[in-house]
DODOFI-429567 format. One record per residue (C-alpha): residue number from 1; residue in one letter; chain; x, y, z. Coordinates in pm, whole numbers, always signed. Example, Ala and Ser with C-alpha at 12.3 -4.5 7.8 and 13.67 -1.06 7.14 Angstrom:
! residues 2
(1, 'A', 'A', (+1230, -450, +780))
(2, 'S', 'A', (+1367, -106, +714))
! end
This chain:
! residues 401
(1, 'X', 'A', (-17470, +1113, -1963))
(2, 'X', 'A', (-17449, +1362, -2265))
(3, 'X', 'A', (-17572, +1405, -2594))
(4, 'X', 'A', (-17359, +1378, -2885))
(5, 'X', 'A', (-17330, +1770, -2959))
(6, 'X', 'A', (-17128, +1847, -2629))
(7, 'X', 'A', (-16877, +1608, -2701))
(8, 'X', 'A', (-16546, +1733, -2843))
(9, 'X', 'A', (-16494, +1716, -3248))
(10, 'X', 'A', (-16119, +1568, -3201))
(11, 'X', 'A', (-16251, +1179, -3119))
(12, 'X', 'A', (-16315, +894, -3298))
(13, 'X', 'A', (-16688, +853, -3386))
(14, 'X', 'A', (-16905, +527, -3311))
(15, 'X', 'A', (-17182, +386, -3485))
(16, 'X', 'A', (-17547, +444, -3332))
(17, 'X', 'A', (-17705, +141, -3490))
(18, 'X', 'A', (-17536, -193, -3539))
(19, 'X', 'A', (-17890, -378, -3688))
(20, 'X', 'A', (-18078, -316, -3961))
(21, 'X', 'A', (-18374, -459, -4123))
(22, 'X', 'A', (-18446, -639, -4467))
(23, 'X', 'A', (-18787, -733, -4422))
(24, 'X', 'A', (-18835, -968, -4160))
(25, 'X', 'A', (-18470, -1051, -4190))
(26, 'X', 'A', (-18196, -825, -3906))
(27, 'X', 'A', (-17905, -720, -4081))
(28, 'X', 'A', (-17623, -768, -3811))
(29, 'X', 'A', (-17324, -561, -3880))
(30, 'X', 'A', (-17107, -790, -3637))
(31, 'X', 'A', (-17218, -1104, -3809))
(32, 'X', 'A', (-17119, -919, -4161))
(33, 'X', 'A', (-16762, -855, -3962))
(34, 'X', 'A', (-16741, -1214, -3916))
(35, 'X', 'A', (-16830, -1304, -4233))
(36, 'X', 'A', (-16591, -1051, -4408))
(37, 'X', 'A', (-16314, -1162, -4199))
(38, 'X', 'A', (-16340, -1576, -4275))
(39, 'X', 'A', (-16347, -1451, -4636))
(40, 'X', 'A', (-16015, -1257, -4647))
(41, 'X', 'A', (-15858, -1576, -4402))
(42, 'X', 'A', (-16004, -1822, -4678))
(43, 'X', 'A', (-15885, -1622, -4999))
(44, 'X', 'A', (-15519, -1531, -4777))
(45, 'X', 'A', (-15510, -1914, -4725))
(46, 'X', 'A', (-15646, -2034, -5054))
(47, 'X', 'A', (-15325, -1848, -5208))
(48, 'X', 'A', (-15068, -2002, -4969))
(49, 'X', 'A', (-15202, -2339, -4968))
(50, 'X', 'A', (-15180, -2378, -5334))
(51, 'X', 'A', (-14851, -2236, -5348))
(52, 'X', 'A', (-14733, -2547, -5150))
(53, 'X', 'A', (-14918, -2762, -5397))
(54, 'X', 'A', (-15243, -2793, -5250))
(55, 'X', 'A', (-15519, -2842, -5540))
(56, 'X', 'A', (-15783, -2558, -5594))
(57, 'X', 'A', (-16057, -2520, -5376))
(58, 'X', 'A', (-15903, -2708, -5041))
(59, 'X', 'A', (-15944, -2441, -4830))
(60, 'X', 'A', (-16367, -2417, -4901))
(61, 'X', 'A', (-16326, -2785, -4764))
(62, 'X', 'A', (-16119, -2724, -4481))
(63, 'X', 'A', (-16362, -2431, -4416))
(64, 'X', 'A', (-16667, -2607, -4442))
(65, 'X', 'A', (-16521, -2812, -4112))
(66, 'X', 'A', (-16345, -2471, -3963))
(67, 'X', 'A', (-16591, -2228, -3927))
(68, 'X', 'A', (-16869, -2413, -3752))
(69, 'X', 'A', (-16628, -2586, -3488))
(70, 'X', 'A', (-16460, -2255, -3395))
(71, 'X', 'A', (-16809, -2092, -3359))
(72, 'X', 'A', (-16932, -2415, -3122))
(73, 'X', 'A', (-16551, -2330, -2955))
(74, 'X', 'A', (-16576, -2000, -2940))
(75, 'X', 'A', (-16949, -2007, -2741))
(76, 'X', 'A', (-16798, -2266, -2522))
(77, 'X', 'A', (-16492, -2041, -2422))
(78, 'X', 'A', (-16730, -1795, -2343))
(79, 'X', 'A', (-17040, -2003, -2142))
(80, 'X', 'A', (-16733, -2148, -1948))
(81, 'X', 'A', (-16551, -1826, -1883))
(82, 'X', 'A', (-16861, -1599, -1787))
(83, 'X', 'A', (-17077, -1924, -1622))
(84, 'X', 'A', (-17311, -1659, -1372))
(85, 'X', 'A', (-17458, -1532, -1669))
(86, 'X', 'A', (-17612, -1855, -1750))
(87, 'X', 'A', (-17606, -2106, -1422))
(88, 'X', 'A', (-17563, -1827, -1137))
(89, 'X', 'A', (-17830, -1698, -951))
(90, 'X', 'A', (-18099, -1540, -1174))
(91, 'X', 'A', (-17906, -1710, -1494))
(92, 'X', 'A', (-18131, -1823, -1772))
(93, 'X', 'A', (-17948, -2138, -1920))
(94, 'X', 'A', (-18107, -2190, -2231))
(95, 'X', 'A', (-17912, -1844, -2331))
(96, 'X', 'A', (-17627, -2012, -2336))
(97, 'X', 'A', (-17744, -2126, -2735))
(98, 'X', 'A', (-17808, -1820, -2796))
(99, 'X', 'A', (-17508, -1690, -2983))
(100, 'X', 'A', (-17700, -1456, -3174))
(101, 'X', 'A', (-17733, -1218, -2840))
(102, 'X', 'A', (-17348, -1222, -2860))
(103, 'X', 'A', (-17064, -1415, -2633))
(104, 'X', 'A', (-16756, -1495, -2836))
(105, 'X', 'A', (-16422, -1586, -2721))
(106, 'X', 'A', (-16130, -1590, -2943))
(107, 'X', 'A', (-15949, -1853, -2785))
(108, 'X', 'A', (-16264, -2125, -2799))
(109, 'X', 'A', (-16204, -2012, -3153))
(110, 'X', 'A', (-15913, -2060, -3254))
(111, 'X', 'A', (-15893, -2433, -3076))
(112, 'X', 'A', (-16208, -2548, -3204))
(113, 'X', 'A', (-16133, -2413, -3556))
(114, 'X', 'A', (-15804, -2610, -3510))
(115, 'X', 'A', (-16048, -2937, -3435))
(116, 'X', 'A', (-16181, -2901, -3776))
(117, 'X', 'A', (-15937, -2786, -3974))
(118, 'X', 'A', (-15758, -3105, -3836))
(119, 'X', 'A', (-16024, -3319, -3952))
(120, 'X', 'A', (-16068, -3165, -4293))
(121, 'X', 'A', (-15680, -3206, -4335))
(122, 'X', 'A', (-15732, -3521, -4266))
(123, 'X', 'A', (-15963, -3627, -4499))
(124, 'X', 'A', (-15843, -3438, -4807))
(125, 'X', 'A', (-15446, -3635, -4699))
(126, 'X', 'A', (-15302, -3291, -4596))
(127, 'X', 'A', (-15049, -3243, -4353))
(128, 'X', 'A', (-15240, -3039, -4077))
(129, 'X', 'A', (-14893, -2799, -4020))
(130, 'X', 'A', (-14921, -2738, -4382))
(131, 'X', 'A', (-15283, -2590, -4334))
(132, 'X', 'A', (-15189, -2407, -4037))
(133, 'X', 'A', (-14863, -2229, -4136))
(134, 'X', 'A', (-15103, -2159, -4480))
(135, 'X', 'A', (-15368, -2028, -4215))
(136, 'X', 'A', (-15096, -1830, -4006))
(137, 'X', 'A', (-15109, -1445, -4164))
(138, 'X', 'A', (-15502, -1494, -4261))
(139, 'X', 'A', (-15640, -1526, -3902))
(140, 'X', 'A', (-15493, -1214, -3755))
(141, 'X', 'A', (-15638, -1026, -4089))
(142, 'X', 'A', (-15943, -1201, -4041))
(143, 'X', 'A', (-15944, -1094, -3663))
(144, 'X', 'A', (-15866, -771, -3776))
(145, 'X', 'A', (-16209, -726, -3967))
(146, 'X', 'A', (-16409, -889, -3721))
(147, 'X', 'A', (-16295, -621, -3434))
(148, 'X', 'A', (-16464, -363, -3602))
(149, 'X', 'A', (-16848, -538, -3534))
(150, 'X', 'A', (-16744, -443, -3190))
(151, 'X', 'A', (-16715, -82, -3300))
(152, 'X', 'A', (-17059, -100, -3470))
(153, 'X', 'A', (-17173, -256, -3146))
(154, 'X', 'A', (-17025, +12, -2895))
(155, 'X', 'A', (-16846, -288, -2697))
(156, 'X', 'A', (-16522, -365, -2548))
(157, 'X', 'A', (-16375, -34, -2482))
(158, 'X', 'A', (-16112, +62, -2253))
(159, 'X', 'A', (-16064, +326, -2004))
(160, 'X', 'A', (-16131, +710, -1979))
(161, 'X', 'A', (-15902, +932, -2230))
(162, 'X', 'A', (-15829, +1254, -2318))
(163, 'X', 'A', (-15606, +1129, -2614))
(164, 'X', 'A', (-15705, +1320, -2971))
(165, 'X', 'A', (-15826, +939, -3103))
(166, 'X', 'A', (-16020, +890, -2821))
(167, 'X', 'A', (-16347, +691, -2879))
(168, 'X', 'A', (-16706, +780, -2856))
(169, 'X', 'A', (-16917, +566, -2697))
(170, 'X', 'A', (-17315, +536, -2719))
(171, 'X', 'A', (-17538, +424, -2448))
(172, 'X', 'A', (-17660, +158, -2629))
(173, 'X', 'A', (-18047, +96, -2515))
(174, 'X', 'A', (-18077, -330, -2399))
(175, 'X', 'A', (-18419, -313, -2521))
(176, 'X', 'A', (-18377, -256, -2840))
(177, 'X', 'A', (-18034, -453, -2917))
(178, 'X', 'A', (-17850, -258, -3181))
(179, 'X', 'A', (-17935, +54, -3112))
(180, 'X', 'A', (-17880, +416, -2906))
(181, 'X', 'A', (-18093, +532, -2702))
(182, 'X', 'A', (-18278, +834, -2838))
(183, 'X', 'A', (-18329, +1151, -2625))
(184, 'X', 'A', (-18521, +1440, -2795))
(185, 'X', 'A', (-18424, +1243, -3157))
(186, 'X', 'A', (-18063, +1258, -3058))
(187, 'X', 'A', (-17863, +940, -2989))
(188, 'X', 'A', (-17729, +949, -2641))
(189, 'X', 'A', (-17335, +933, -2574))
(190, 'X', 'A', (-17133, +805, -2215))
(191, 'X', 'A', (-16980, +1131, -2109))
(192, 'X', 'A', (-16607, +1120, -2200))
(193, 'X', 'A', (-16384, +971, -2472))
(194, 'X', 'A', (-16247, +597, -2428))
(195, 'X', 'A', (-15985, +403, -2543))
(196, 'X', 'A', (-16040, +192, -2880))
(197, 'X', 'A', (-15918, -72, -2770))
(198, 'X', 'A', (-16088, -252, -3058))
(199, 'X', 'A', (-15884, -23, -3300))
(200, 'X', 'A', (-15566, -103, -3119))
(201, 'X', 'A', (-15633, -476, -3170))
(202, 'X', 'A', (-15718, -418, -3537))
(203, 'X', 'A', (-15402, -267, -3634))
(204, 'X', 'A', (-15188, -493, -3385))
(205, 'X', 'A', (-15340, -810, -3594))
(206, 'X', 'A', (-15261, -618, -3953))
(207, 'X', 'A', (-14922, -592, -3760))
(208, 'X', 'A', (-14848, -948, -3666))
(209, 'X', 'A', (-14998, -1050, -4000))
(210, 'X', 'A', (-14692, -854, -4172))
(211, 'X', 'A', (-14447, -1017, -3968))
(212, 'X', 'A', (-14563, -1341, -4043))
(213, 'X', 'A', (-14545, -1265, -4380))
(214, 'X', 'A', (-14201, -1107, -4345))
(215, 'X', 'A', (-14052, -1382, -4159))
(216, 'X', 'A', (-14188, -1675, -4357))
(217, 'X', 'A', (-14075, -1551, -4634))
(218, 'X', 'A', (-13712, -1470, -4530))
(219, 'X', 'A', (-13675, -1799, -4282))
(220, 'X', 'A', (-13881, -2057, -4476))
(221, 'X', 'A', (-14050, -2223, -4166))
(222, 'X', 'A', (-14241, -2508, -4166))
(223, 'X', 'A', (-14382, -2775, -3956))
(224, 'X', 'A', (-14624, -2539, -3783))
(225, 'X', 'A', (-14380, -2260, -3707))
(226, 'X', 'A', (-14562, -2025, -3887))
(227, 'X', 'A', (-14872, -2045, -3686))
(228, 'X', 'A', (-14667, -2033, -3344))
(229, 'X', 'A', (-14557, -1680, -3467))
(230, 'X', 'A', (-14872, -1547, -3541))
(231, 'X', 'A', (-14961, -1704, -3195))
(232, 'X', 'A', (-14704, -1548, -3004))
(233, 'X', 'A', (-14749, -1229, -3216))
(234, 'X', 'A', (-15154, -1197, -3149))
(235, 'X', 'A', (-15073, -1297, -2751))
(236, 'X', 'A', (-14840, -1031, -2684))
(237, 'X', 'A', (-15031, -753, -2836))
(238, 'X', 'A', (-15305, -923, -2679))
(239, 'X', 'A', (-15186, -906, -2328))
(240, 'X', 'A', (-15109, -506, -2304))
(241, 'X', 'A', (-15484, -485, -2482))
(242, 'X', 'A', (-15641, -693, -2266))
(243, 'X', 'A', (-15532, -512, -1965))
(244, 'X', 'A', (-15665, -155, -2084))
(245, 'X', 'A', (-15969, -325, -2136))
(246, 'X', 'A', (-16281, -237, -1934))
(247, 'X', 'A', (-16614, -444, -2008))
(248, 'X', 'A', (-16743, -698, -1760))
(249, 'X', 'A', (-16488, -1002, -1726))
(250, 'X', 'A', (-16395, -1303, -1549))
(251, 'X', 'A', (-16084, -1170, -1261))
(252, 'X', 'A', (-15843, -1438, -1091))
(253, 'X', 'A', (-15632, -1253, -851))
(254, 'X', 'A', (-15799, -955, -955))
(255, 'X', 'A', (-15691, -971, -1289))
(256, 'X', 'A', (-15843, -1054, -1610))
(257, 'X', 'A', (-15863, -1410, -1660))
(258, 'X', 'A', (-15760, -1358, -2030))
(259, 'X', 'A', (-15451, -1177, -1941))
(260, 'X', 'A', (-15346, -1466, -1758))
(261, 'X', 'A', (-15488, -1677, -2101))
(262, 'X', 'A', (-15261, -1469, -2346))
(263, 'X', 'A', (-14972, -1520, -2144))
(264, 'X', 'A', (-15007, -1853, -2110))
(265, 'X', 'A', (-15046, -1986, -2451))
(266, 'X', 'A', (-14733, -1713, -2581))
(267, 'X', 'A', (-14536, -1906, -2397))
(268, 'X', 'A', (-14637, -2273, -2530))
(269, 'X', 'A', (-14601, -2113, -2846))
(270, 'X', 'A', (-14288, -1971, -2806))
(271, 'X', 'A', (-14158, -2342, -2710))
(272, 'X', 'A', (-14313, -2471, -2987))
(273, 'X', 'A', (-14126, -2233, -3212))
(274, 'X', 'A', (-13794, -2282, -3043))
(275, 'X', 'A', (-13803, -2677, -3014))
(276, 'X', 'A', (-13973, -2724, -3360))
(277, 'X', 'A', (-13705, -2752, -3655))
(278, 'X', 'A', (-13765, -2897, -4017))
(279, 'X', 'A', (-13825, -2736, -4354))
(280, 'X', 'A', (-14121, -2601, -4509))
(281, 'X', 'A', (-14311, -2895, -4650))
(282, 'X', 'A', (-14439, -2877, -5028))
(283, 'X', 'A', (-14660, -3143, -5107))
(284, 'X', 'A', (-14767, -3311, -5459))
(285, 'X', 'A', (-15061, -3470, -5529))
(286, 'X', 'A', (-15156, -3848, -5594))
(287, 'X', 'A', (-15445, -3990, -5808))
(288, 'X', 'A', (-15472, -3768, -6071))
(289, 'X', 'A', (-15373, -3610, -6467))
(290, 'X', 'A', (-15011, -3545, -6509))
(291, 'X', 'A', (-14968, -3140, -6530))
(292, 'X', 'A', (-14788, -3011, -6808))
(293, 'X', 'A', (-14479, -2905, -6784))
(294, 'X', 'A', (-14411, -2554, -6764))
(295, 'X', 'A', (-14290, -2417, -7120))
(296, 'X', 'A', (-13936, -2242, -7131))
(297, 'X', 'A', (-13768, -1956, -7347))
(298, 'X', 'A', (-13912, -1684, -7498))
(299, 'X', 'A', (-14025, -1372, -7355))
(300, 'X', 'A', (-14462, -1506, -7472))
(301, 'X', 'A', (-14618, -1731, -7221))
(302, 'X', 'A', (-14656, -2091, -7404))
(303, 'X', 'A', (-14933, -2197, -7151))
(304, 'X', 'A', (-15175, -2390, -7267))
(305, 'X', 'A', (-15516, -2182, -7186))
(306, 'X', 'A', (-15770, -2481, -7276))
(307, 'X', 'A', (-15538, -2748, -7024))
(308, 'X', 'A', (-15495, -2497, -6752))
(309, 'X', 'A', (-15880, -2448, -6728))
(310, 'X', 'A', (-15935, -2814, -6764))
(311, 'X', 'A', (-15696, -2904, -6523))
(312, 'X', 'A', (-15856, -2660, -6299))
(313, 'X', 'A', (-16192, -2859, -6304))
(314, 'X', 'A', (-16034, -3207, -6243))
(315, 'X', 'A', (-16098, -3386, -5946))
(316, 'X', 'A', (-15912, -3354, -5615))
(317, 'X', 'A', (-15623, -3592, -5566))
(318, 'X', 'A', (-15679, -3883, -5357))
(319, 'X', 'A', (-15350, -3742, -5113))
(320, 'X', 'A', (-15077, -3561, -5145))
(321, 'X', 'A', (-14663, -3682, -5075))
(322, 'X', 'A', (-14466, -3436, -4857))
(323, 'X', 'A', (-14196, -3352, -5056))
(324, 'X', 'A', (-13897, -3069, -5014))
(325, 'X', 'A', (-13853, -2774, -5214))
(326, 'X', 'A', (-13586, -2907, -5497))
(327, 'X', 'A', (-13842, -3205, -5512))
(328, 'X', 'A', (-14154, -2949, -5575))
(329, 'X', 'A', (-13952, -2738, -5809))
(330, 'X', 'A', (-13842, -3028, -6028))
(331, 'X', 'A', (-14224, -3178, -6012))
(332, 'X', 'A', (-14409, -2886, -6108))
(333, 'X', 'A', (-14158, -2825, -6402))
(334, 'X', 'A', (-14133, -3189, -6514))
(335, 'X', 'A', (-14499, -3408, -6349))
(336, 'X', 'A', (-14269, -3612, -6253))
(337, 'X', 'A', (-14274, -3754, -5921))
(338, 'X', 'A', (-13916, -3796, -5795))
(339, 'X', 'A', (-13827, -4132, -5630))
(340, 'X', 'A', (-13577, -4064, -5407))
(341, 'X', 'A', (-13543, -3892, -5046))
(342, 'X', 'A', (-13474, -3520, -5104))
(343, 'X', 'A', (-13194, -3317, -4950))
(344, 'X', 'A', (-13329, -3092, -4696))
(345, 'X', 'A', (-13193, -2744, -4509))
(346, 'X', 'A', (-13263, -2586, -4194))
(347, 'X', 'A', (-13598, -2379, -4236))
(348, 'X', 'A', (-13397, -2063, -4072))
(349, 'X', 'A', (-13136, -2089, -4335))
(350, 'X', 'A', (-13174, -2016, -4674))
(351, 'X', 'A', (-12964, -2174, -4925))
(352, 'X', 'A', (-12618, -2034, -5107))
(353, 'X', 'A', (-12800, -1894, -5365))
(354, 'X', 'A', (-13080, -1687, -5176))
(355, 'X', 'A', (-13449, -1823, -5128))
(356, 'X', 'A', (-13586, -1986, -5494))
(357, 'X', 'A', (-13776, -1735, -5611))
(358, 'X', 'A', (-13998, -2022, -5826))
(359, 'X', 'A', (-14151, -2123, -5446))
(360, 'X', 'A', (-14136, -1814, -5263))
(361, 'X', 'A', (-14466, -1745, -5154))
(362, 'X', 'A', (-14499, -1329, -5307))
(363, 'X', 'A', (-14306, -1479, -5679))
(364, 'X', 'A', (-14541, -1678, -5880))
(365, 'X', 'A', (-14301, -1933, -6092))
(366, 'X', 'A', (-14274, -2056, -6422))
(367, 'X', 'A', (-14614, -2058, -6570))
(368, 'X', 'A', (-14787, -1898, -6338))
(369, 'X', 'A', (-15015, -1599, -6385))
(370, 'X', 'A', (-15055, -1284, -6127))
(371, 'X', 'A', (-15034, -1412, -5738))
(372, 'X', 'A', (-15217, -1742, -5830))
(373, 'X', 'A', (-14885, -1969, -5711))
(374, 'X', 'A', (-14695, -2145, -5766))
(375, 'X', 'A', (-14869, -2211, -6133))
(376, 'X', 'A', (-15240, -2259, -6222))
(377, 'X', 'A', (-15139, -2636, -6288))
(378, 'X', 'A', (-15150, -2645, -5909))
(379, 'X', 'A', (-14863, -2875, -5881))
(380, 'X', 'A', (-15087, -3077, -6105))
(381, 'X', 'A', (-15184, -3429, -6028))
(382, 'X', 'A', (-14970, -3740, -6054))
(383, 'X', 'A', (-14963, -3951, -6344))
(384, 'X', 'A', (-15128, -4289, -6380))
(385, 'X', 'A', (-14903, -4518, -6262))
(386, 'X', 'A', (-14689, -4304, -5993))
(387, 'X', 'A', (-14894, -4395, -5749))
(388, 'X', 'A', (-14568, -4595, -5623))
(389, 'X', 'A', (-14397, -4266, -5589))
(390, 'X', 'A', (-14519, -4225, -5249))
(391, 'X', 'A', (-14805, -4344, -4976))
(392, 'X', 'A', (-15119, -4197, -5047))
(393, 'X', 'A', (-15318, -4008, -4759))
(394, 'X', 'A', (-15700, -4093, -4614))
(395, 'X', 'A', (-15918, -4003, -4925))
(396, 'X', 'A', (-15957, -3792, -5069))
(397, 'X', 'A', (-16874, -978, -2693))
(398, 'X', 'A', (-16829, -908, -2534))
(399, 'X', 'A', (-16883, -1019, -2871))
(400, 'X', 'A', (-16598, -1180, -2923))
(401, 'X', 'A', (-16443, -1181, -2555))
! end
């Protein structure tokens, strides 16, 4: 055991104090992780649900559901994963509720955030593969941000290095949670650099969120295909991570139990993606104003300011109708709901032409303003009337281990 000042300059630095106090009130700086990261998912999902014709605001609803049911999943994951803690010999049960202490497992997380996402979907007449490809590149940003409350927390490390990007690592003192011990005012260090393995996962997730990105946007998938990417994207990375990892785990075999977790669900994913085919599903809304069409010719927007603002404020549709793309296109330039069964390609095959650029999801279309998509109408609502267009829907650590 050292003290920071014989440690070598070339290494990455680590925070000494991960709490801080307003008042009565701790300031977690893992919580604040958390909370950063669910805001970039919700804003990255937000964008990409609307661009499939989702109406304003969904995603605070689908959140609302989310969030608390992949917390609950994620403290189950780790309770059942890391059980002598809390029912072995000398384990304090009640400790299992307390999630504050930390014990957070991404997988418990990502399930039980599924559960409610499902059920939000549900209720707001959403096709749940529509909110999960929309999810698909904002989780592993979201994941991203929330690795680095393990930094502040000095957890989940890997092995001994010598590399130049090495981590420091301080011996963080159990009775006083969030902070170094202090020797002679100075906090005190482990002797050595380690791997940042937290670091590694960060930029893998940015990674795999680019890809998703990428390869949505060039292969049009649908029906859930863009979350199996992301999923077999965060798994792999996952699995060489996992095993460089060092902190206190569950073994099978004597391996980690989550390397045998991330290899597991890649390949359910990777069946999923393989055996899954359909196009990318746009939906438009039922029970609701008419938008107005989008204005043509001339080089000056004709938008109507005053109706895009009040047609911001309406009220959510009662469902939405699955529709393809030359259906969404012709809605959100016309209102009109189309009557007929529309002509459908391969999600992995663009058409003649090239991929519309009026529903990509990085090209706002006619109407719309900056990355708002695919128009602030929103794919406005149906009017009075078309209900008969379609079927309406139901109404409308380790921190983290």
């Amino acid at each position: 055991m050292t003290l920071a000042s014989t440690i070598p300059q070339a290494a990455l630095p680590s925070p000494s104090t991960a709490v801080w106090q307003l008042g009565p009130l701790p300031l977690r700086a893992y919580a604040l992780c958390i909370i950063a990261g669910i805001v970039v998912a919700c804003v990255v999902t937000e964008r990409r649900l609307r661009q499939r014709g989702v109406a304003p605001g969904a995603v605070l609803d689908i959140a609302v559901w989310a969030v608390p049911t992949g917390i609950i999943g994620a403290r189950i994951y780790h309770v059942i994963t890391s059980p002598e803690k809390y029912f072995g010999a000398g384990g304090e049960p009640l400790k299992a509720f307390a999630i504050w202490e930390g014990g957070l497992g991404i997988w418990g997380a990502v399930a039980g955030g599924a559960v409610g996402a499902w059920i939000a979907a549900r209720q707001l007449g959403i096709p749940f593969t529509v909110v999960a490809d929309a999810l698909a590149p904002g989780l592993p940003l979201a994941q991203a941000v929330g690795r680095f409350g393990n930094w502040f927390n000095n957890e989940l490390y890997g092995g001994l290095t010598t590399l130049p990007w090495g981590l420091r690592v301080h011996d963080m003192d159990l009775s006083n949670p969030g902070h170094a011990k202090v020797v002679d005012g100075e906090p005190v260090l482990l002797p050595g650099l380690y791997q940042p393995t937290f670091l590694y996962e960060a930029l893998w997730n940015v990674g795999v969120a680019a890809l998703v990105l990428f390869l949505d946007r060039k292969l049009r998938l649908g029906k859930g295909r863009a979350f199996a990417l992301y999923v077999m994207g965060y798994t792999a990375g996952r699995f060489w991570i996992e095993l460089m990892r060092t902190d206190e785990a569950t073994h099978i075999l004597g391996v980690r139990l989550n390397v045998f977790t991330a290899a597991l669900v890649f390949v359910g994913a990777l069946i999923y993606f393989l055996r899954v085919r359909g196009p990318r599903e746009y939906l438009v809304p039922i029970g609701g104003p008419t938008p107005a069409p989008a204005a043509t010719g001339g080089d000056v927007s004709q938008v109507d300011l005053s109706q895009r603002e009040a047609g911001a404020q309406a009220a959510a549709p009662e469902g939405y109708r699955v529709v393809g793309e030359e259906q969404f296109r012709a809605y959100r330039d016309t209102g009109v709901v189309p009557d007929g069964p529309d002509a459908t390609v391969d999600d992995d095959t663009p058409g003649p032409d090239g991929p519309d650029p009026d529903v990509d999801d990085d090209t706002p279309g006619p109407g719309a303003t900056g990355d708002d998509a695919p128009d602030d109408r929103e794919a406005g609502d149906v009017p009075a009337g078309d209900e008969r267009a379609g079927t309406t829907g139901p109404r409308a650590t380790d921190r983290e281990s």
